[in-house]
Backbone bond lengths (Angstrom), bond angles and torsions (degrees), N, CA, C in turn:
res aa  C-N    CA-C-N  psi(-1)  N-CA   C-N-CA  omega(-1)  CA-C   N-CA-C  phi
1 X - - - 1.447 - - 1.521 108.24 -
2 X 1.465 127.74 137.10 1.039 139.62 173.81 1.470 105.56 -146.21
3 X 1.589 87.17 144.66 1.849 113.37 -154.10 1.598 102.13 -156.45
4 X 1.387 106.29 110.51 1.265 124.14 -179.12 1.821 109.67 -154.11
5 X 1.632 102.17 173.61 1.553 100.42 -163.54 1.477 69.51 -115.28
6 X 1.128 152.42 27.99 1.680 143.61 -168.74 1.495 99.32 -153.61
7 X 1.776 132.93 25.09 1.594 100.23 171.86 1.183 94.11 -106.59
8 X 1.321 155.25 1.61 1.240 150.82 167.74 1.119 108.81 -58.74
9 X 1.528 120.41 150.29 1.932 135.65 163.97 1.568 96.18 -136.94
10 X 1.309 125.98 121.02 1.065 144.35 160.19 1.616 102.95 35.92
11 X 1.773 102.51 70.37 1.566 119.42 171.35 1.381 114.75 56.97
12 X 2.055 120.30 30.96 1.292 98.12 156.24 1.852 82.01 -154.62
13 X 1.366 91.96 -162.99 1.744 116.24 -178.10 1.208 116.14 -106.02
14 X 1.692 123.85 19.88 1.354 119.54 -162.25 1.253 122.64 -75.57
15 X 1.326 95.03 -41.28 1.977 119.87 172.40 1.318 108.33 -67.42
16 X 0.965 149.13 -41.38 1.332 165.98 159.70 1.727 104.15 -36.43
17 X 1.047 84.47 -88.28 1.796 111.39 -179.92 1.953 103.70 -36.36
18 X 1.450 108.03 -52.83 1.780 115.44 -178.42 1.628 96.63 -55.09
19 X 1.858 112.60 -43.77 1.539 111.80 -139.58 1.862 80.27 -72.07
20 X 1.486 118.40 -37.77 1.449 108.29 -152.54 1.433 113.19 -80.19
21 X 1.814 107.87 -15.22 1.229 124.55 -174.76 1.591 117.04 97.76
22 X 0.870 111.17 5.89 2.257 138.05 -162.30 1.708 80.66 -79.58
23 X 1.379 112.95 117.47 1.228 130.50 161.91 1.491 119.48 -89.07
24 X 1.712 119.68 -53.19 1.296 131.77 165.23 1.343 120.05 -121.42
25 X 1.426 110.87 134.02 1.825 107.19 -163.00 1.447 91.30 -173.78
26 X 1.270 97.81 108.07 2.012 112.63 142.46 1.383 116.90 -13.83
27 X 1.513 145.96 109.84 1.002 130.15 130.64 1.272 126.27 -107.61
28 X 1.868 105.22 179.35 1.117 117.50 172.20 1.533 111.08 -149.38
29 X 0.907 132.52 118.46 1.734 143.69 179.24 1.240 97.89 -102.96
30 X 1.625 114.06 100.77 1.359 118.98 132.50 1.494 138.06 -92.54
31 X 1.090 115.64 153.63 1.530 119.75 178.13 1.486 103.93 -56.26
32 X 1.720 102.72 173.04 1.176 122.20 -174.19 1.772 122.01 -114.11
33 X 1.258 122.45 122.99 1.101 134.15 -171.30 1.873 100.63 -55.77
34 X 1.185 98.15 -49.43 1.625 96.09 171.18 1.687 150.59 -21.55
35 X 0.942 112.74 98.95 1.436 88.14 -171.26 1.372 126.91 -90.84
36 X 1.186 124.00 84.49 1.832 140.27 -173.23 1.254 107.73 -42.86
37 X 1.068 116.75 -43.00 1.918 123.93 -160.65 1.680 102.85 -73.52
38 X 1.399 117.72 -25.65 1.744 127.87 -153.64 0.933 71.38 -106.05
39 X 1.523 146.74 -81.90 2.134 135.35 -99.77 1.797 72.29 -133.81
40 X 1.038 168.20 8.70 1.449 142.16 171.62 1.326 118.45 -145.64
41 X 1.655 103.97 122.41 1.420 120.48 -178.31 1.342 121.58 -92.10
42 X 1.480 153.62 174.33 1.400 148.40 171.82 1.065 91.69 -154.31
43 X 1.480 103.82 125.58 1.697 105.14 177.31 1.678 108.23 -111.47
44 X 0.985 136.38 152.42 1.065 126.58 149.61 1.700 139.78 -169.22
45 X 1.435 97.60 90.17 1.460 114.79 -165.00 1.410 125.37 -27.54
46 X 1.536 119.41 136.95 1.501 115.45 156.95 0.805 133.15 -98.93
47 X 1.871 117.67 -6.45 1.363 109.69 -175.44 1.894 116.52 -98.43
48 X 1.492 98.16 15.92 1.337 120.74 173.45 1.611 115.66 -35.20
49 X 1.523 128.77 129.77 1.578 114.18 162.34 1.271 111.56 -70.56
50 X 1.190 109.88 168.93 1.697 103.33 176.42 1.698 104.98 -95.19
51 X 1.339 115.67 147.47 1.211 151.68 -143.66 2.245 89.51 -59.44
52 X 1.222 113.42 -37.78 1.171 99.38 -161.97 1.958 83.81 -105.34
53 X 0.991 124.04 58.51 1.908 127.17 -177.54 1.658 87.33 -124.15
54 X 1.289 102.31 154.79 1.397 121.15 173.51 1.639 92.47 -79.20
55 X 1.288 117.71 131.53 1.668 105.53 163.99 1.683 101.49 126.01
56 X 1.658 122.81 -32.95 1.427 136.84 -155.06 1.759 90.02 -74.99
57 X 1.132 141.72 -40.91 1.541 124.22 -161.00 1.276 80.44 -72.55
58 X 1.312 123.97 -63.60 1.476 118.47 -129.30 1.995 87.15 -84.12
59 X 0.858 160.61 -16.25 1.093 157.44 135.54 1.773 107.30 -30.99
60 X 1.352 126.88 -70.13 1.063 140.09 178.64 1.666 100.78 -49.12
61 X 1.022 122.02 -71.00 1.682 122.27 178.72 1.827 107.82 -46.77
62 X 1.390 123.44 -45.59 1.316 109.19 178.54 1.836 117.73 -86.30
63 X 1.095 106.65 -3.50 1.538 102.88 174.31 1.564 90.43 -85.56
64 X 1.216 107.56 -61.15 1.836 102.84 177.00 1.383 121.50 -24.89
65 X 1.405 115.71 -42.36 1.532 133.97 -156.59 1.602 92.00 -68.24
66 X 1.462 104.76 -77.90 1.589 139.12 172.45 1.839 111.36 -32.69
67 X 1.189 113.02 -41.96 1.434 111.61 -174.37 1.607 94.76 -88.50
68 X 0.823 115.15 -37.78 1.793 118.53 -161.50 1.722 87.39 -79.79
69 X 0.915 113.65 -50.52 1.772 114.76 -175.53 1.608 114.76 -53.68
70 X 1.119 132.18 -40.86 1.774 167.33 162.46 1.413 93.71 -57.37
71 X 1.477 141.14 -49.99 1.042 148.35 -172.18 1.608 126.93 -89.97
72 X 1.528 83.91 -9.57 2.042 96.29 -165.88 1.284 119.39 38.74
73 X 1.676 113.29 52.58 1.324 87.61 -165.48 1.497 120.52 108.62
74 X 1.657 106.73 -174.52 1.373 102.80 177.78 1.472 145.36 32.10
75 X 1.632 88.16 43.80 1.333 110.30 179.93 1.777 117.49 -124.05
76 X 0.940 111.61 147.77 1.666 114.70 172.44 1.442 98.87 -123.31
77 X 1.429 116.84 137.68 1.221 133.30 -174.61 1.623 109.13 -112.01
78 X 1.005 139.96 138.35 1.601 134.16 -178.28 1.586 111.10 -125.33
79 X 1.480 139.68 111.29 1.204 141.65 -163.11 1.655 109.93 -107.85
80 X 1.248 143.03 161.09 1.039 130.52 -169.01 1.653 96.98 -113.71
81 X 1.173 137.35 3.75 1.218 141.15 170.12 2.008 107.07 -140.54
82 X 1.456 101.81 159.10 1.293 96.61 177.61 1.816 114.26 -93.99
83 X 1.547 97.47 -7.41 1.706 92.92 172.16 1.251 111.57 -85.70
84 X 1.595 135.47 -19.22 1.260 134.37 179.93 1.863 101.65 -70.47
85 X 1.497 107.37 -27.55 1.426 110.55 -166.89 1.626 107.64 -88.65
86 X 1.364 100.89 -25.70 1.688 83.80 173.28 1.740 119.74 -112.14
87 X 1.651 98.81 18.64 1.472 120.26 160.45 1.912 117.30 -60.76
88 X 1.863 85.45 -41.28 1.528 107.77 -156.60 1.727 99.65 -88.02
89 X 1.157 80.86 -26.42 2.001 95.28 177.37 1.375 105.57 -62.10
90 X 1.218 110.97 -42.07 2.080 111.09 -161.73 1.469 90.78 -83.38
91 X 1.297 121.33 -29.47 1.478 126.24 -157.82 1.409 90.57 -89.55
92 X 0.851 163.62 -24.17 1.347 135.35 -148.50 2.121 100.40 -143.53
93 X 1.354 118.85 -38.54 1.034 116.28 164.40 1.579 129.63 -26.18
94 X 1.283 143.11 -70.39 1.082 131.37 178.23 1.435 131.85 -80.68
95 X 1.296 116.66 25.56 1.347 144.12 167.01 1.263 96.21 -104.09
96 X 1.316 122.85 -82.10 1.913 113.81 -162.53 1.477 111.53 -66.46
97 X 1.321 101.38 0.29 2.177 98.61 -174.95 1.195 70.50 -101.20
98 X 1.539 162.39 -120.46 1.082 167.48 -152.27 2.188 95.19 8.22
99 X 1.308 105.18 -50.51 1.695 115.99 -176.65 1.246 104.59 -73.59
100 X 1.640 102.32 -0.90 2.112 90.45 -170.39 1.649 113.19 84.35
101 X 1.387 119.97 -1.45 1.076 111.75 178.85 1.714 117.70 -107.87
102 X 1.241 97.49 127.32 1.920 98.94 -164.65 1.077 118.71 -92.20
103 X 1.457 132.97 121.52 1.455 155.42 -122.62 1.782 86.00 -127.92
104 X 1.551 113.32 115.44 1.505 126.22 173.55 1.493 80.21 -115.36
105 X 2.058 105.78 147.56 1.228 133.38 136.33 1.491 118.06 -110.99
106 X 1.134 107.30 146.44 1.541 123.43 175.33 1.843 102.91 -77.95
107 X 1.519 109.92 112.52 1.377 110.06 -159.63 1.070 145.44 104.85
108 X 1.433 92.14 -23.45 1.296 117.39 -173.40 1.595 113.17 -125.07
109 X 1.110 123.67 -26.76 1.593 118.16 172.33 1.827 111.27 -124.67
110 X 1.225 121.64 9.27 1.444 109.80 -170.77 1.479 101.33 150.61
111 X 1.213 113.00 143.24 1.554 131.91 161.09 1.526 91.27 -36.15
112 X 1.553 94.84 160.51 2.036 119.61 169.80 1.833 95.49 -51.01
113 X 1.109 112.56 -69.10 1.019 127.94 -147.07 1.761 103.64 -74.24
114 X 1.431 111.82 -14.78 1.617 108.36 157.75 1.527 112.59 -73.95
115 X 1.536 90.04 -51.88 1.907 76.78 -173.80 1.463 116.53 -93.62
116 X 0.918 135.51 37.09 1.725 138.36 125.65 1.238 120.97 -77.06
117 X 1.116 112.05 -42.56 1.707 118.66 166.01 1.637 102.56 -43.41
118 X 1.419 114.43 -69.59 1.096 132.81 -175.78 1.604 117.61 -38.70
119 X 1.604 101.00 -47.17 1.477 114.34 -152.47 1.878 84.82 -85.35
120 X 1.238 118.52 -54.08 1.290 103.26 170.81 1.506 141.21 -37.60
121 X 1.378 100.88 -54.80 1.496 122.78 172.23 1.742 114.60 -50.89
122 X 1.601 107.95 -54.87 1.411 133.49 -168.83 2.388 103.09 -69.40
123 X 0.769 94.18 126.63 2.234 59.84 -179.85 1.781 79.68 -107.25
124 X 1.279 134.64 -39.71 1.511 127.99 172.86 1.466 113.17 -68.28
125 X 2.120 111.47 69.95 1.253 98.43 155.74 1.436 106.11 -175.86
126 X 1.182 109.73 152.56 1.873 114.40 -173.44 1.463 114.66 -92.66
127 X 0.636 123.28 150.13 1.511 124.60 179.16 1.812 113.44 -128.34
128 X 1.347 98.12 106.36 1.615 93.01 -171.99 1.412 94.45 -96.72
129 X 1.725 114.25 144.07 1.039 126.02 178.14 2.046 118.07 -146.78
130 X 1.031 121.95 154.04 1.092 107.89 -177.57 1.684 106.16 -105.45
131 X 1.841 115.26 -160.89 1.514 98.34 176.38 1.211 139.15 -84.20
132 X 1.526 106.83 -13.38 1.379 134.82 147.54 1.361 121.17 -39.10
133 X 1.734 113.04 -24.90 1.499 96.86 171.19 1.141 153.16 -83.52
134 X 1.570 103.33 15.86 1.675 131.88 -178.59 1.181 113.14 -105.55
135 X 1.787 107.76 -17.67 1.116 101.08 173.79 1.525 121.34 -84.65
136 X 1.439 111.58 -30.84 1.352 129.93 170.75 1.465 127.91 -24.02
């Protein structure tokens, strides 16, 4: 039996089912108690430089600053490398702790499973993490 709010892909188990190797299997897709539309935002800039432009950290560190500041907090950040993530960490930390808002890195301040604890408990604080941190 497997039970998650994440094995679905666009209203079935197919992707799931290939990744685990599950040829024949019972399901059931229920909805989600969650409310996505109220408690969850997705941001995602266009006027961004691109990643290899002179200008992209320090762009990336002040939209960070600005969204997380607007947000007080209560943000999780997701990086596709861990040097971009602890670039954004040095960069942006003593500005939003200065606001009271407490700046977690993945690697850098605690196991996954401290700073979710944390990030839950805390509502003034970001939690930067990369994609590795689900796997953790």
């Amino acid at each position: 039996m497997l039970t998650s709010a994440t094995l679905s892909t666009d209203g079935n188990f197919d992707y799931s089912k290939g990744r685990l190797g599950i040829e024949d299997a019972r399901e059931l897709l229920l909805g989600s108690p969650f409310d996505y539309q109220r408690s969850t935002l997705i941001l995602a800039p266009s006027d961004m430089p691109e990643p290899n432009q002179q200008g992209y950290l320090a762009a990336v560190q002040a939209a960070l600053i600005d969204l997380v500041r607007a947000s007080e907090g209560r943000a999780l950040v997701l990086f596709t490398s861990h040097s971009a993530l602890r670039a954004a960490y040095q960069g942006i930390k003593r500005q939003l702790e200065e606001q009271e808002i407490l700046v977690l890195g993945q690697g850098i301040d605690g196991t996954p499973r401290q700073l979710l604890a944390t990030l839950r408990d805390s509502h003034r604080t970001v939690l930067l993490g990369a994609s590795s941190f689900w796997r953790a």
